[in-house]
C-alpha positions as CSV (number, residue, x, y, z in Angstrom):
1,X,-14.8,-1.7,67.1
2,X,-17.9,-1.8,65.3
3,X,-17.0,1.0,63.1
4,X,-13.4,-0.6,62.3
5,X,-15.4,-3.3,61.4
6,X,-17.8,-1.6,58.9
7,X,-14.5,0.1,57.4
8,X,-13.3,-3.0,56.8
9,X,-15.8,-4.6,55.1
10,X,-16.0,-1.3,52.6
11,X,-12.5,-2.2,52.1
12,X,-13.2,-5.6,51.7
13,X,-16.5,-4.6,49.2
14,X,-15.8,-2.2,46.9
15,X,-12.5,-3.6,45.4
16,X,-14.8,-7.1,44.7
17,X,-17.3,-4.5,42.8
18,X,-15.4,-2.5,41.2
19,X,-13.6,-5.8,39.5
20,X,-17.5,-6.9,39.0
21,X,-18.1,-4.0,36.9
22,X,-14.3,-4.3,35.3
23,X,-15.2,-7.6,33.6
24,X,-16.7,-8.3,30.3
25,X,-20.8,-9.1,29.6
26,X,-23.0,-8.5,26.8
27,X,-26.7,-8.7,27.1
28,X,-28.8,-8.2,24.1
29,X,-31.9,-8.2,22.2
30,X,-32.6,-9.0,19.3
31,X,-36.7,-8.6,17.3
32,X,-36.6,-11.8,15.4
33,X,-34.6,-14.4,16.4
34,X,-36.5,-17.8,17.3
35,X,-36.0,-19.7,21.0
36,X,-33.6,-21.4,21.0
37,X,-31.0,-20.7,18.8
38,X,-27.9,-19.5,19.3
39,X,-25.5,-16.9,19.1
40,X,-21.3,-16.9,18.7
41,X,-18.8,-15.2,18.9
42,X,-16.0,-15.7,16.3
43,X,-12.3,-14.1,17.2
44,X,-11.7,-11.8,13.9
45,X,-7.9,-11.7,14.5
46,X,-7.1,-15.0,15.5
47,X,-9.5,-17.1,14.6
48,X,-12.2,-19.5,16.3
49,X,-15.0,-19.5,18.9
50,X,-15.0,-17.4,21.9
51,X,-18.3,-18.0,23.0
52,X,-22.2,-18.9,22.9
53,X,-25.0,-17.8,24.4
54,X,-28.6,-19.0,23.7
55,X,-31.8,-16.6,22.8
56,X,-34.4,-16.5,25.0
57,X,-37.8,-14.4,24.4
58,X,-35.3,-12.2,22.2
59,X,-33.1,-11.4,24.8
60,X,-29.4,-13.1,25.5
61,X,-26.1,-12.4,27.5
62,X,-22.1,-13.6,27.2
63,X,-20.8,-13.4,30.5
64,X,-17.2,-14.3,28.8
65,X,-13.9,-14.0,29.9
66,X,-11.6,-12.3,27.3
67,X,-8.7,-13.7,27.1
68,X,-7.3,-10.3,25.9
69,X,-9.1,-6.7,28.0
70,X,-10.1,-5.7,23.9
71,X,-11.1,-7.6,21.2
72,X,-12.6,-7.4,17.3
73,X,-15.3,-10.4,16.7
74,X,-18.2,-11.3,15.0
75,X,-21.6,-12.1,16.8
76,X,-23.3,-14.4,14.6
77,X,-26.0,-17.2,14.1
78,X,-25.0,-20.6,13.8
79,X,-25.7,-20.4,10.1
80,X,-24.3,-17.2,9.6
81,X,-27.6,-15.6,8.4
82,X,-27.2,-12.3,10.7
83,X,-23.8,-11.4,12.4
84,X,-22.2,-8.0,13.4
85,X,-18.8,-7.1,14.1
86,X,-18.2,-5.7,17.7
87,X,-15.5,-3.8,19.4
88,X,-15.5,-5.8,22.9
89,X,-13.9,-4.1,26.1
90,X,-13.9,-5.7,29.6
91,X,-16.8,-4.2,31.1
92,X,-20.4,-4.1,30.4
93,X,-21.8,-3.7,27.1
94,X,-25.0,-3.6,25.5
95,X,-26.0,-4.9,22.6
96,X,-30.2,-3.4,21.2
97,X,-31.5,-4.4,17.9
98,X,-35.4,-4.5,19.6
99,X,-36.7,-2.5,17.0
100,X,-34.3,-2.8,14.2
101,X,-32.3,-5.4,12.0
102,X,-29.4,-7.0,13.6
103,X,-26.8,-5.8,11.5
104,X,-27.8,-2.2,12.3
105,X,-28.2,-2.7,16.3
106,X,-27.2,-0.3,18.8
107,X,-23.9,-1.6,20.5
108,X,-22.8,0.6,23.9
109,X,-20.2,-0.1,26.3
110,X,-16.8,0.3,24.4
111,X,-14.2,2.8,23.1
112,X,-13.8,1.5,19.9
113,X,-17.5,0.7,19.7
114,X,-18.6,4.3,19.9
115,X,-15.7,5.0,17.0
116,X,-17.5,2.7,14.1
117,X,-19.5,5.6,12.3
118,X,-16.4,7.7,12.9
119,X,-14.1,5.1,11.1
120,X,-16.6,4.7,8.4
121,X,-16.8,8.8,7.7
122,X,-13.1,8.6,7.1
123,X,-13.4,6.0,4.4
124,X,-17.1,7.1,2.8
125,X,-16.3,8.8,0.0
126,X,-12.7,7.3,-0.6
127,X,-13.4,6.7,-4.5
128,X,-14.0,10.8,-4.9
129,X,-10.9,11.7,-3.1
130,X,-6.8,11.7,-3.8
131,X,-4.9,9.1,-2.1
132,X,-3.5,11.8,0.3
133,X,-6.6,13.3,1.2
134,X,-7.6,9.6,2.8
135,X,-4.1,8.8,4.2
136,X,-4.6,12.2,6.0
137,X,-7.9,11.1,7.6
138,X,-6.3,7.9,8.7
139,X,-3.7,9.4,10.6
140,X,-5.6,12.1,12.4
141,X,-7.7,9.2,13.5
142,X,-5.0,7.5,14.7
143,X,-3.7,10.1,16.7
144,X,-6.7,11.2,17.8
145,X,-7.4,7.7,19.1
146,X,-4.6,6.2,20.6
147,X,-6.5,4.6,23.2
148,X,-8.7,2.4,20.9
149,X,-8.1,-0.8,19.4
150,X,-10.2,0.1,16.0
151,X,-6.9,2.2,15.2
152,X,-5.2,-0.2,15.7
153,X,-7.0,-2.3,13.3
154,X,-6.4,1.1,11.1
155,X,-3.1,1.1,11.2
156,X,-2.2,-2.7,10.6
157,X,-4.6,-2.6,7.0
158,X,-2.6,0.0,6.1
159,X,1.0,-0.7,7.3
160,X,2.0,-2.3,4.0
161,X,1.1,0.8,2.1
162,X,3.1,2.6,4.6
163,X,6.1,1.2,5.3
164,X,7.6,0.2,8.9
165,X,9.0,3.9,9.3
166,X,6.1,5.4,9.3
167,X,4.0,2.2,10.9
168,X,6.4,2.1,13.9
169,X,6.1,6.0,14.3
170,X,2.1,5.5,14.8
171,X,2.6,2.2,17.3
172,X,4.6,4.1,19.8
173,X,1.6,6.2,20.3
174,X,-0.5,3.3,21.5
175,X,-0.5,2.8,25.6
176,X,0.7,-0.8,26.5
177,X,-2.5,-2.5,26.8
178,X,-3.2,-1.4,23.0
179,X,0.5,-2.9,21.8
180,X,0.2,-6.3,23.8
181,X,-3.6,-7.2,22.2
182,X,-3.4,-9.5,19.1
183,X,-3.6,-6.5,16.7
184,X,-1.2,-5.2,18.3
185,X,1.2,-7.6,18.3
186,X,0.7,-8.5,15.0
187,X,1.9,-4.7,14.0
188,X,5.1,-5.6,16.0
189,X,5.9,-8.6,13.7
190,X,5.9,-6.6,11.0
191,X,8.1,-4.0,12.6
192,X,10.5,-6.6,13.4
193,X,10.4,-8.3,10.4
194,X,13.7,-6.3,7.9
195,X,13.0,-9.2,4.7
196,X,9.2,-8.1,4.5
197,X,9.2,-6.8,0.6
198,X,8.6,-3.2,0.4
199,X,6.8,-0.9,-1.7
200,X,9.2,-0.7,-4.8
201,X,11.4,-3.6,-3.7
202,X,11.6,-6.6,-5.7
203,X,9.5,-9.8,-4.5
204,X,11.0,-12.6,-3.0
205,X,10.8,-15.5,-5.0
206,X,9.1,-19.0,-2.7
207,X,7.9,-22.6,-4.0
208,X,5.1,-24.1,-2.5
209,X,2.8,-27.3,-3.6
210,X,0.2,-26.9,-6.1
211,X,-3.1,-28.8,-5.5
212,X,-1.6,-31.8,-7.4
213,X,1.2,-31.8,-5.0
214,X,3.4,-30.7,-7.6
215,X,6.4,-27.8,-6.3
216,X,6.0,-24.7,-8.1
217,X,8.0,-21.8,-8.0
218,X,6.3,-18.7,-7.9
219,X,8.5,-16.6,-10.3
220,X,7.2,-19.4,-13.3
221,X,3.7,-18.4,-12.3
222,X,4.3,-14.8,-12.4
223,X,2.4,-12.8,-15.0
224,X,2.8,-9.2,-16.8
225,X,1.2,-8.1,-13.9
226,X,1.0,-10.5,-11.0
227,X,-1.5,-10.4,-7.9
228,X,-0.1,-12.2,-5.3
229,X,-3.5,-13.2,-2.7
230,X,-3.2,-14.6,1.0
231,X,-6.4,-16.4,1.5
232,X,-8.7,-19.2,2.9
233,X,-11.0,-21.6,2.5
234,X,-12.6,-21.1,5.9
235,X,-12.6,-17.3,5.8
236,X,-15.9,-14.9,4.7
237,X,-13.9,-12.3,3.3
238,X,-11.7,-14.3,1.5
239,X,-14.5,-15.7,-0.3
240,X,-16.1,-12.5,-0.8
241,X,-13.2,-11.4,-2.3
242,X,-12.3,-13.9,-4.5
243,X,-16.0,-13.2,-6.0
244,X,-14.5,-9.9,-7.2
245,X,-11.3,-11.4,-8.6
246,X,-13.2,-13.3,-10.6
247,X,-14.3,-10.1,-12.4
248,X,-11.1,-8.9,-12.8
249,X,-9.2,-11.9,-13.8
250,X,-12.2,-12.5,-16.5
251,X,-11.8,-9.1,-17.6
252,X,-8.1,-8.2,-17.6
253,X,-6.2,-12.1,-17.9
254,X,-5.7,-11.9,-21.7
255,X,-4.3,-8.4,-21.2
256,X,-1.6,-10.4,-18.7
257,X,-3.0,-10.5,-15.5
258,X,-2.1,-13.6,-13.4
259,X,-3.3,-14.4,-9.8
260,X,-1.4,-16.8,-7.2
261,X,-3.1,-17.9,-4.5
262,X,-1.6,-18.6,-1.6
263,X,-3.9,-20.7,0.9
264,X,-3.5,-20.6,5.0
265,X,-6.0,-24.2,4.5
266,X,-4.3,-26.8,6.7
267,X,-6.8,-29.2,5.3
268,X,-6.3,-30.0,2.0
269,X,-9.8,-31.6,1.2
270,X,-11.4,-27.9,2.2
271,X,-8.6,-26.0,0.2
272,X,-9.9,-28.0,-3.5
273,X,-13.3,-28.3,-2.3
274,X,-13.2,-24.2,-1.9
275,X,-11.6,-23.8,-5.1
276,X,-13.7,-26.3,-7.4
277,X,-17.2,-25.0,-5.8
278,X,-16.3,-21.6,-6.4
279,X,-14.7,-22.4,-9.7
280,X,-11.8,-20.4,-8.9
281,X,-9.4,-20.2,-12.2
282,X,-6.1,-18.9,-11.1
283,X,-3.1,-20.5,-9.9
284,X,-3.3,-22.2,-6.0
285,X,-0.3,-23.2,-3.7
286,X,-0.2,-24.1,-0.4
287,X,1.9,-25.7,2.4
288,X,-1.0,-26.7,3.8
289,X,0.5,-24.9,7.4
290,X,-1.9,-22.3,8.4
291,X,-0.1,-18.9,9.5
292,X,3.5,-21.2,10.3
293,X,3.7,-21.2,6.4
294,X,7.7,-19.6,5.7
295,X,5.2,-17.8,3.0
296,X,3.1,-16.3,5.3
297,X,5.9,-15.1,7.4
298,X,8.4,-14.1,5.2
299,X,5.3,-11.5,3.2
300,X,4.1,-10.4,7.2
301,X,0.8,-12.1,6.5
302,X,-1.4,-11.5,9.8
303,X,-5.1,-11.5,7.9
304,X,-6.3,-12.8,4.9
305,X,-7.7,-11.9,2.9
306,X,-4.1,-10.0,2.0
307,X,-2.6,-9.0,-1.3
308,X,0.6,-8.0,-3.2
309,X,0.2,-6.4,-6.6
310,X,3.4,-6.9,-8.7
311,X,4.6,-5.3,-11.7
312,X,6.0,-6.9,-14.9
313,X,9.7,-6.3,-13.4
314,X,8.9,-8.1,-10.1
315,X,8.5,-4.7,-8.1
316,X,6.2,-4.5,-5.6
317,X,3.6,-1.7,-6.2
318,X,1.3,-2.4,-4.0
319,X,0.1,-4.3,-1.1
320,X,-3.4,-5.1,0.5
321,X,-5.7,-3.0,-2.1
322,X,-9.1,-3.3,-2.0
323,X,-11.5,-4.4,-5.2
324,X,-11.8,-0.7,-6.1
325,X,-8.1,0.3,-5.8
326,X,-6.7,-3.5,-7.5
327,X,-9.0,-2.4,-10.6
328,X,-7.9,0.7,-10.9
329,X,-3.9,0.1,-10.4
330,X,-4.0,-3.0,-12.7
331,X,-5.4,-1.0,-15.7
332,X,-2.8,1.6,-14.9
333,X,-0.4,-0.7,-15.2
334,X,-1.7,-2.6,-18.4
335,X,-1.6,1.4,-20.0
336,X,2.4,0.8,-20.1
């Protein structure tokens, strides 16, 4: 009896401790981070706060439950000063930045989270090699890591240069778990989505409100070359972004360059506010919807910021470049 007992309680035990150890925590420390402040974490795919957890003596811990088993944040301070992004997975992690900056800390516990350096060797020299040479690397990392959600992330940046052929190929190679996360999901609209403009195709003409309220239709707005930009006022990138555009649209507007910005704000006073203090000098619509804009839907807009470059025939030639490749494809195209 007394040894049905004891089996029973094993029974009893072990499942409850092996869902323990199944379940998501972070504890950290940190070198120079005062008592009392805080830290957050900020959902990079679909937006908003996860969590808190306040610093204590340099040391902290989320004990959060994901609402997805894998998930891209940030971990910031309240004002932003240090953050990180972090791979989370449901189990324990561990998060060391003792006896270095916080930006550079030592983050254990994940798939993806071991795969960061990995992902940055594919893209380190990517200004030194051909286009073919980098689209290789991405898709030996992709198949070599089906099982992590940082290919995912992979494979949605650079779906739009791919096409949903080749995008829907990779997908399949994801387990279950991988396709049902946000990133994931986010791939399948694409997939599903047949009116998504193409590499090559021609762009599909939309009117939106301009800041004065006024309808526009983008085809009036449309330049020799036209950068089409999915953006907002509430998003870090964005911003750091539109810093660069800035450059370009000094450099290269009188040549015919024209940008239209598309903004996911649903609060109009932010959307101005964004684009006066950062004395942004293009063209700016908005339905003032968030992702339900038809816009952002109808171009497979999942992250901004996003971008279509357009030729001066209305072809799409190519779709979420960053600073390096927009410069050099727009003074290709000036060339002709």
């Amino acid at each position: 009896m007394r040894l049905f007992l004891t089996f029973f309680l094993l029974l009893f035990i072990f499942p409850t401790l092996q869902a323990q150890e199944s379940s998501f925590s972070l504890t950290g420390t940190t070198s120079d981070i005062k008592d009392g402040n805080w830290l957050y974490f900020q959902d990079l795919v679909n937006g908003g706060t996860l969590d808190s957890a306040e610093v204590k003596n340099n040391r902290f811990k989320f004990d959060t439950k994901l609402p997805e088993p894998r998930m891209w944040v940030m971990l910031h301070t309240k004002d932003r000063s240090k953050f990180v992004e972090l791979w989370l997975q449901n189990k324990p992690m561990q998060f060391d930045a003792s006896n270095k900056d916080f930006e550079e800390a030592e983050i254990t516990g994940s798939i993806s989270q071991l795969l960061v350096e990995t992902v940055k060797a594919v893209y380190e020299d990517f200004d030194k090699i051909s286009k073919a040479e980098l689209r290789k690397r991405q898709e030996e990392f992709i198949k070599n890591n089906p099982n992590a959600l940082i290919s995912v992330r992979m494979l949605y940046e650079v779906s739009g240069k791919w096409g949903q052929e080749t995008t829907g190929h990779y997908f399949k190679m994801f387990p279950e778990e991988i396709q049902d996360s946000a990133l994931g999901k986010r791939i399948l609209s694409i997939l599903n989505n047949d009116n998504i403009p193409q590499l090559g195709e021609k762009y599909a003409d939309f009117e939106l409100p301009d800041r004065n309220g006024k309808k526009q239709k983008f085809s009036a707005l449309t330049g020799k070359i036209t950068l089409l930009q999915f953006w907002a006022s509430t998003c870090e990138p964005s911003k750091m972004q539109n810093r660069e555009l800035k450059k370009l649209y000094r450099k290269y507007k009188s040549e015919g360059l024209e940008i239209v910005a598309i903004s996911r704000d649903t609060s109009k006073t932010d959307w101005i506010k964004s684009i006066e203090k950062d004395n942004l000098k293009w063209q700016h619509l908005s339905g003032l919807e968030g992702w339900e804009g038809q816009v952002f839907s109808n171009y497979g807009i999942k992250r901004t910021p996003s971008n279509y470059l357009i030729n001066k025939e209305g072809r799409v030639v190519g779709r979420n470049l960053s600073d390096d490749e927009l410069k050099e494809n727009i003074k290709e195209l000036l060339k002709n």
